[in-house]
C-alpha positions, 0 to 999 in steps of 0.5 A, spaced: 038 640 775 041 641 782 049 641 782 051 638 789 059 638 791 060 633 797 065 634 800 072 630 802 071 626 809 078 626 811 078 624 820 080 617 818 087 621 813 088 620 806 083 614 806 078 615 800 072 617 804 066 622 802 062 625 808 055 623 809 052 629 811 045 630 807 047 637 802 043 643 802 042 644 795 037 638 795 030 641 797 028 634 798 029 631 805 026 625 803 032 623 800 036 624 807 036 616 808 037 614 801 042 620 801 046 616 807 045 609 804 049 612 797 054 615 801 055 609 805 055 605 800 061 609 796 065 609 802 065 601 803 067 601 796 072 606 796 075 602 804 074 595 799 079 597 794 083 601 798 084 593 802 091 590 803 091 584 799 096 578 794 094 580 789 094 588 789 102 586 791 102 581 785 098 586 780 104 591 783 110 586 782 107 585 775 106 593 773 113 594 775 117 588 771 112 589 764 115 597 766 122 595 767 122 590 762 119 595 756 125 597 754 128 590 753 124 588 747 122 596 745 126 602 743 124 608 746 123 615 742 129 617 745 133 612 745 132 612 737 133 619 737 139 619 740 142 614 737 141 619 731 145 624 734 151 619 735 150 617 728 151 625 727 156 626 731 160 620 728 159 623 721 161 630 723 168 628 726 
C-alpha cells in the first residue's frame, strides 16, 4: 500500500481545490487519466459546495437564530453555576 499526499492547488485563493498533477508514489502510470478524472471530480464538488445560494443563506440564517435563541429556553452550565455563586455570596453577607 502506497501513501500519496495530494497537494492543495491554491492559484484560485482559498477555494478548496487539489492539484490534479499524477503523484510519483504511484508506479502505475496507467492510472495517470483515471487519477485526472478523480481529482477533477473532487474538485467540481468541492466548487458545488462552495456555491452562492438561498438556501445556504437560510440554513446560516437558521444555525444563527437556533444559536441565539438556545439560551432562551436552556440554561447553560455556567449560567447554573453562576447563579450558585450568588446564592453563595447572598448566604455569606
Amino acid at each position: 500500500m502506497v501513501e500519496v499526499v495530494v497537494e492543495r492547488n491554491y492559484t484560485d485563493g482559498i477555494i478548496t481545490r487539489f492539484q490534479d498533477a499524477f503523484p510519483e508514489q504511484i508506479p502505475d502510470k496507467s492510472f495517470s487519466s483515471q487519477w485526472t478524472t478523480f481529482i477533477t471530480q473532487l474538485n467540481q464538488m468541492f466548487s458545488e459546495a462552495e456555491t452562492f445560494s438561498y438556501v445556504c443563506v437560510l440554513e446560516g440564517l437558521l444555525s444563527a437564530l437556533t444559536l441565539y435563541s438556545l439560551p432562551l429556553f436552556y440554561e447553560t452550565k455556567a449560567k447554573k453555576v453562576l447563579f450558585t455563586c450568588f446564592l453563595f455570596f447572598k448566604h455569606r453577607n
